[in-house]
Each structure stands twice: as C-alpha cells, then as structure tokens.
C-alpha positions in Angstrom: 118.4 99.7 79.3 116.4 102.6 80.4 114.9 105.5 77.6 115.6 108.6 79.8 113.2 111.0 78.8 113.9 114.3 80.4 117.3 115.5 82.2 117.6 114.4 85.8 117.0 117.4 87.9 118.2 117.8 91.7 117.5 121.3 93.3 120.3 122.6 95.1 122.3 119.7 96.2 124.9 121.3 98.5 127.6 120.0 100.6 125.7 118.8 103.6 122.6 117.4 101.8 120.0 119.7 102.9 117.6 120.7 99.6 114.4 121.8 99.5 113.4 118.9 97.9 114.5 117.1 94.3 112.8 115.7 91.2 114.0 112.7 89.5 113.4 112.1 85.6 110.9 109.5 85.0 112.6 106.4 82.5 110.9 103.6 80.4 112.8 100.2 81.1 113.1 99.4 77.2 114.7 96.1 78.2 111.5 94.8 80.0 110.0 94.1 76.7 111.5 91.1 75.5 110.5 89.9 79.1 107.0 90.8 78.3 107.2 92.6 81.7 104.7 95.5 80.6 102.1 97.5 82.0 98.0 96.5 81.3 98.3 98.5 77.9 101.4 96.9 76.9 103.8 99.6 76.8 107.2 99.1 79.3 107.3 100.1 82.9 108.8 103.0 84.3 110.6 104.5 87.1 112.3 106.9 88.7 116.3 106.9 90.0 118.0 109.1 92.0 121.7 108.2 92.4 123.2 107.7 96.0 126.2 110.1 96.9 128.5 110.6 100.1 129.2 108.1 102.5 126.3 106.0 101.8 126.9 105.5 98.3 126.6 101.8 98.6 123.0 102.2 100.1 119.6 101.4 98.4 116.1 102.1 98.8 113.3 100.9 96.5 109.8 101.9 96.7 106.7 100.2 95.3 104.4 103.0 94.1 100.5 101.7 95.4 97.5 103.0 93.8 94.7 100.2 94.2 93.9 97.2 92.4 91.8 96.6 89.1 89.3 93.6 90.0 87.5 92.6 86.8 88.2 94.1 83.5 86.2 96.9 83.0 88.2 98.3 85.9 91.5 97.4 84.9 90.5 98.7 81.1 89.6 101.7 82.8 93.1 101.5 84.5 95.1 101.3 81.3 93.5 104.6 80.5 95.2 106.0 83.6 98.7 106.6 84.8 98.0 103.5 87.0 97.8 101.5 83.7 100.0 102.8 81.9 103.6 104.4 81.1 102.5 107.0 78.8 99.5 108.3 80.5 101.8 108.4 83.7 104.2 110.7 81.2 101.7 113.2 80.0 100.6 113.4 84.0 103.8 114.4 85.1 105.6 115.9 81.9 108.5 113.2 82.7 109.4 114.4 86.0 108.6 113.1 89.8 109.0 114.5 93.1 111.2 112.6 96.0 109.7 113.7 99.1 109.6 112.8 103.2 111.8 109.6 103.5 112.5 109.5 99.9 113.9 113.0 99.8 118.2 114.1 99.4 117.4 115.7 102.6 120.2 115.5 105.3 117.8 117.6 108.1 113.9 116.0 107.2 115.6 112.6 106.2 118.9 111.9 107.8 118.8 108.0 108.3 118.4 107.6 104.4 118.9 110.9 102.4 122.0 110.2 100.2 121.2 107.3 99.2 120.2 105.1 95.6 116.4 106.2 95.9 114.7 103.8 93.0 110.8 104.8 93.1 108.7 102.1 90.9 105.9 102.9 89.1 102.7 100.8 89.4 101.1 100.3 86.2 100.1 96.7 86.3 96.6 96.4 89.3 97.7 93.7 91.1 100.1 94.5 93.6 103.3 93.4 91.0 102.2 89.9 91.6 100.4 88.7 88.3 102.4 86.7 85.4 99.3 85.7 82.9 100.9 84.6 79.6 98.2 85.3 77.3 97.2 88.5 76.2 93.7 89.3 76.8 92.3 89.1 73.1 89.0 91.6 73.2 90.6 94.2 75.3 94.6 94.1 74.9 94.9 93.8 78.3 98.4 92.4 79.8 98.2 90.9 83.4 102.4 91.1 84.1 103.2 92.4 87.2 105.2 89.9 88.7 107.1 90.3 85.7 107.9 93.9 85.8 109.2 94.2 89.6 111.6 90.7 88.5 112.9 93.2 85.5 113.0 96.3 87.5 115.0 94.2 90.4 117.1 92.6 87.1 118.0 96.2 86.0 118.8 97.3 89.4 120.9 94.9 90.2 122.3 95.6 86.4 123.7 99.1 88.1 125.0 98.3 90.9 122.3 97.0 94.0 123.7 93.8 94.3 127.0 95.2 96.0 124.5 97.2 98.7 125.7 97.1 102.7 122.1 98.3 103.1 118.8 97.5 101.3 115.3 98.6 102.4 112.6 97.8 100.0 109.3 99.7 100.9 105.8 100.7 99.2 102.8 102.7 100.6 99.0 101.0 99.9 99.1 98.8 97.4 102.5 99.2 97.0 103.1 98.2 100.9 100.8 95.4 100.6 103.3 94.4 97.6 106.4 94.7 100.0 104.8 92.2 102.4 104.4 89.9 99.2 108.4 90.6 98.0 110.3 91.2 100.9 111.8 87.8 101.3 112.4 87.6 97.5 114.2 90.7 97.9 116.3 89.4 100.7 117.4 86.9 98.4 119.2 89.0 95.8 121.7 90.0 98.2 125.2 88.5 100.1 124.2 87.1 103.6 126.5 90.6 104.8 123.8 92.9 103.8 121.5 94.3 105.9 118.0 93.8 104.4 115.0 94.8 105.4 111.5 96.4 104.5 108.6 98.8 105.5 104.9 98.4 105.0 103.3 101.9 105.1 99.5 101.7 104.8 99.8 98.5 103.6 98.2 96.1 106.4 94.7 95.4 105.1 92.8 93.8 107.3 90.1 90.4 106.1 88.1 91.4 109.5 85.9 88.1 109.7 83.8 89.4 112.2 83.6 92.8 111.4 81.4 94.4 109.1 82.5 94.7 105.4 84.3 91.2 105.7 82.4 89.5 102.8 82.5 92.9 100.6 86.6 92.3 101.1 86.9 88.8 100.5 85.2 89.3 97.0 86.8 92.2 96.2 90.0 90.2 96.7 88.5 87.1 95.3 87.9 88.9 91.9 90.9 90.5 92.4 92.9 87.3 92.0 90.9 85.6 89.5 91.2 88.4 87.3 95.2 88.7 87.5 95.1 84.7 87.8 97.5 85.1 91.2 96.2 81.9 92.8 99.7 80.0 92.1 101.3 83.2 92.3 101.0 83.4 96.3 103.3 81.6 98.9 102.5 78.0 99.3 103.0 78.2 102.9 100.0 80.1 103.1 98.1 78.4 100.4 98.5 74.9 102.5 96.6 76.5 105.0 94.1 79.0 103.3 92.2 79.6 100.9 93.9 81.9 98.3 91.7 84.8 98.4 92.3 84.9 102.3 96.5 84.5 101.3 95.6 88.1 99.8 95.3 89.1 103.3 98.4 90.5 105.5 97.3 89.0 108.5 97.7 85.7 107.1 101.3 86.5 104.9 103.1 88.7 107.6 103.2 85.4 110.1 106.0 83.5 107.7 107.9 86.5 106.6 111.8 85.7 107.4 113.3 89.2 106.3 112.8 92.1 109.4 109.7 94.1 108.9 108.4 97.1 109.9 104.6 98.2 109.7 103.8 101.8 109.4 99.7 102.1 109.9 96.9 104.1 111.4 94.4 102.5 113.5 92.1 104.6 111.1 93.3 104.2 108.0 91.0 106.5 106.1 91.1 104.5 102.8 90.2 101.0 104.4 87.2 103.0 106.5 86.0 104.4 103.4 86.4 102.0 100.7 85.9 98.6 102.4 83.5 98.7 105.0 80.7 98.9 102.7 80.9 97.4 99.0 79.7 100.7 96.6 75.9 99.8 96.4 75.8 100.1 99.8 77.8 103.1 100.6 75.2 106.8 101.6 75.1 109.7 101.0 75.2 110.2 104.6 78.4 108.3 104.9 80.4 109.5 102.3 80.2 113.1 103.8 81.7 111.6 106.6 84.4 110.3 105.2 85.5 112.9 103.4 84.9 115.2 106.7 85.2 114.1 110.1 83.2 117.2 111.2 80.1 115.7 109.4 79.8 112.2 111.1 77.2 111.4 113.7 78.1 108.7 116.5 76.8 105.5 114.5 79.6 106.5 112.2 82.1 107.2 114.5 81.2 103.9 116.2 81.6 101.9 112.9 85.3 103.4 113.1 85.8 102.5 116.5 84.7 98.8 116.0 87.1 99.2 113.2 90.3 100.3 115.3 89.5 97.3 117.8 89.5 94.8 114.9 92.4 96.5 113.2 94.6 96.3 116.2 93.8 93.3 117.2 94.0 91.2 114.2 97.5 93.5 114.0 98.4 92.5 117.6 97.5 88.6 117.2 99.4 88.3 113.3 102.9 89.6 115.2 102.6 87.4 118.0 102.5 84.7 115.6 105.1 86.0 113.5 108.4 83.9 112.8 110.1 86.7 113.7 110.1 89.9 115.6 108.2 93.1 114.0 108.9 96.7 114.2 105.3 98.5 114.2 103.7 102.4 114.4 100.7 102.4 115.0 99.1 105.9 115.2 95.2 107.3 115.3 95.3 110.0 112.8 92.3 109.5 109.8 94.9 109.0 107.4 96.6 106.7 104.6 100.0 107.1 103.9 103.3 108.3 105.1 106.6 107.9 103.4 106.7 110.1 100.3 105.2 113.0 102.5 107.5 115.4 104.9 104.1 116.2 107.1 103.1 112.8 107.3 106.9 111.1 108.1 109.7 113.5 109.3 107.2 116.3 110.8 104.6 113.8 112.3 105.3 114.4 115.9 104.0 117.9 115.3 101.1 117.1 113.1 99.7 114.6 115.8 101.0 111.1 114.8 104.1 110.7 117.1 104.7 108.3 119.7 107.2 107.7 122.2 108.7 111.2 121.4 109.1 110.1 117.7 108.6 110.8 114.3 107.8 107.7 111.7 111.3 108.8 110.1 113.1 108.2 113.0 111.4 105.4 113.8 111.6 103.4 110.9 115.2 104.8 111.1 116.1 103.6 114.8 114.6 100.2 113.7 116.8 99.8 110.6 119.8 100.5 112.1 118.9 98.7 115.1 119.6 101.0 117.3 116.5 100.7 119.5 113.3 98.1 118.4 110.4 100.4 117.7 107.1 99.0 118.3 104.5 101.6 119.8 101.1 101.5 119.3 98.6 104.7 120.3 96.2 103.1 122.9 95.1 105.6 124.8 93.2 107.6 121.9 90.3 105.7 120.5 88.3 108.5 118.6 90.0 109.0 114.8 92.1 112.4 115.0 92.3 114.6 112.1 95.7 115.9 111.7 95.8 116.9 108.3 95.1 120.8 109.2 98.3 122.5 109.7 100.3 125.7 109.2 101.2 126.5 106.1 104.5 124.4 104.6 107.0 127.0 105.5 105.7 127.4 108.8 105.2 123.6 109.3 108.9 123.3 107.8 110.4 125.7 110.7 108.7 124.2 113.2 109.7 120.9 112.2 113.5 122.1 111.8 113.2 123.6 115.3 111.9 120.2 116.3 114.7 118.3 115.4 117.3 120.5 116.5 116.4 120.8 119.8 
C-alpha cells in the first residue's frame, strides 16, 4: 500500500478539463519493502498518481522518470545522497508535491489525446534504468542495486488499483527513463488482455553506440561499467545477448530491432545531452567546449562540425535500426539543441511554434495521431542540418496564447 504524504492537489479541475496545470502528491510504496524493491539507500520507491476521470476513465499512462545512470560506486553513493537515489531526498526537494505538465497534464486544450486519464509518474531512484536486481546488499557502502525490482512492484501495485482492466495503456519515459521504456515495453504489453491497446513512447531516449563516430569507446565504457556495477548482464534480452556483447545490448540501436509492442521515438538529431556528455569522456572535455554547449552562440565551426557528424550518425544508425525493426515505428525526429519533451507544454503541445514541428504538427499530436492510429507518424527534419536553438521564447503567458490560438485555428 502507498504512505500518502501530503493531500492530492488538482488546480481548478472544471467541467471541460482545461487547468492551468495540476500537482499530484508524491507516495512511498510501503509494500515494496518486503520485495526488497528499494531505492540505492534502501528506503521504498515513490511515485506520483493522478486518478483518470470522464470518458477515459479506463485509460493509463505510466511514465519512467530518467535522470542518468550511476556507473561505479562512488557515483551511485553520490546518487543515494540525491533525489535520484533516494525517496526522502526526493521529499525534502519537492515538499511532497510534483507537477504534471505537457502530455502529462489534466489539460483538455494543451493535452487532448490523453488529459483525463490515470497519469502514474515513477520516480527513478535506483541508476540503472529500472533494470538491476542484485541480491546482496553492498556491505561498505549500503548500497542496494534493485531496480528491476521496483518498476515489477510499482506495475504490481498498479495493476493492484485498477490498470489491468485498461482499453488503453501507454507506458513512456524521457532519458534514462525512455531508454528504460525501450527495455519494458514488451513486458508491459504482457500485463494486459490481447483487447488492449498497448503501446509506448521513447522521448530522448535513443542513445546512440556510434562505432565510427567519435566518443564511441568513451560510451561503450561508460555503459560497460554501467552494467557491471548494477550486475545487468543476465538482466538484458537474450535475443540480443545471442548476438552481442552485453554492453552493446545497452544500446537502443541494438534492442529497438526485436521490440514486438508499437513504438514511437520522440528525439532530436541534436540531442544536447548526448552532444555534451558523450562525445568526449570528462578528462577530455575544454574549456572551449563546454561554453559551447551550454551556448550555441559561443561555438566555432570545429564544434559545430562535431555536431553535424553527430546528426549524420544519429540519423543514420536511427534510420538503419527501424528498417530492421520486427515491426513498424512511429518516429519525430526534430533539430532543435534539446533533450526532452513530454513533461514540458513548450517542448510537446506548443512545439510547432517554438521550432520543432513537422508536417504541421506538434509532438502531442503526433504521438497522439500515432496512438490512436489515426495517421502513422514518422517525419524526420532533413532539410536543417545546423542544431537550432529554440529554447528562447515569449514569456509563458504569451507562449500559452499563442499556442491556444494555434490549436484553435
């Protein structure tokens, strides 16, 4: 059972749906305990439900908070000292209250496909995309390697209240948390009846091995340490462990190819996270560099050219690991210098009028089209090969009008 430890709060639910926006009270999942499902200090998970109303009641959208991964265990002791680590840290941050925004908000006008109903949001407290099960307690640090454990209890607790009975499931993450989707999504599938439409989005979550692009070593250890540290080596699909090795199993480009359930990939050929923290490992990373990163305005052309090279292997590795696919993907693909979408109204509903909208939609109503199949949705932006910035805008009222003008007309 969940310890709810503030009232739930919803600004302004009226008739029609339309709210400025709506927090959700933050609960422990007490129950996850005797399952030793707990986060890398030990103390239970925790999440964030906001019930489903109207005539989508029996609809439900999860979605797997990222936030990195911990790769030996200094960083994930350093971790558990964070709200990425840990429950009560992630508490104290927020004073037991979170914010559902973009395609997670009760918003009828900025969210229409998906704004009434269950919204579950799952905290990420355990470094290793909700994929490692280690038994043992680490015995210097009291450390707890147990994410696979905590998304099985969350699902268990879910499906406890009602998910099970769902005519529509969409599991989802951004980052970490969209690489963890790609790693779930069939597993997800399987809790439902064969009438259920199931399905999941990847937002920011496509991180690329890039053999022959610079960095590719630097990834491949990162990811190597990664899983020897969380011990996910049986943990990943042996139908990709037959054929790789499994620090490259780690890698979307080879997991996406033998996922049955419908997938859609939200991404930017310029995903400003991957450009600035995996093209060069930290003791290689300038001065020069960083000031690029963290301001486009700043970078010469040998940078700009290292994010070029970077979009052509991005899209390419993207283009060749759908083509292989078992199954067709949905895809949006902008060029915006940007990492995540879904919990943000700018960056999902109001996109088209920020800069990263294609074929006359937004992500929200792309990802919305796809799920409902009313049109496939797989749209690429070739034509711009120079990363955009798109995160200067009007101020939020003014961006908010502008984007309600947008979708009325």
């Amino acid at each position: 059972m969940a310890t709810l430890l503030l009232p739930l709060t919803i600004l302004s639910l009226v008739a029609a749906g339309i709210v400025a926006g709506h927090n959700v009270t933050i609960s422990l999942l007490d129950s996850a305990i005797a399952k030793g499902a707990v986060c890398l200090d030990g103390i239970p998970p925790a999440y964030a439900y906001s019930p489903g109303f109207g005539d989508r009641y029996d609809n439900w959208h999860v979605f797997l908070e990222g936030g990195g991964w911990c790769q030996n265990v200094d960083a994930c002791l350093d971790r558990a000292r964070s709200s990425n680590g840990s429950s009560a840290k992630l508490m104290s941050t927020q004073n037991g209250i979170v914010s559902f925004g973009g395609m997670l908000d009760a918003n009828s006008t900025f969210n229409p496909d998906f704004y009434n109903w269950h919204v579950v949001k799952i905290f990420y407290c355990d470094g290793s995309s909700f994929m490692s099960d280690v038994e043992d307690v680490d015995p210097k640090y009291n450390l707890t390697y147990r994410g696979a454990r905590i998304y099985d209890a969350m699902m268990d607790e879910l499906l406890r209240i009602g998910m099970g009975n769902a005519k529509n499931a969409l599991l989802s993450g951004t980052s970490a948390g969209g690489l963890a989707t790609t790693l779930h999504c069939d597993k997800f599938q399987s809790l439902f009846h064969n009438t259920t439409r199931v399905k999941c989005v990847s937002d920011s979550g496509f991180f690329v091995h890039g053999e022959h692009f610079m960095g590719a070593d630097w990834r491949e250890a990162f990811f190597f340490s990664v899983i020897s540290t969380h011990g996910l080596a049986n943990m990943l699909p042996t139908s990709r462990t037959s054929k790789f090795s499994s620090t490259l199993c780690l890698f979307p480009e080879n997991l996406v190819p033998d996922i049955q359930t419908p997938l859609f990939l939200i991404e930017s050929a310029f995903d400003s996270y991957q450009i600035s923290q995996n093209v060069f490992s930290p003791s290689d990373t300038s001065p020069r560099w960083i000031s690029c990163i963290r301001n486009l305005m700043f970078c010469n052309w040998t940078d700009i050219k290292i994010m070029k090279d970077f979009r052509y292997t991005f899209i390419n590795t993207l283009k060749s690991t759908i083509e292989n696919s078992s199954s067709r993907r949905g895809y949006f693909v902008h060029s915006c210098y940007q990492h995540g979408h879904m919990e943000y109204k700018r960056d999902s509903t109001c996109s088209s009028l920020v800069g990263n909208g294609l074929a006359n939609k937004t992500i929200a109503q792309a990802v919305g089209d796809w799920f409902f199949d009313r049109s496939e949705f797989q749209e690429m932006d070739m034509p711009n090969d120079l990363p955009r910035n798109c995160t200067s805008f009007d101020d939020q009222p003014t961006l908010e009008k502008k984007c309600r003008d947008y979708i009325h007309h």
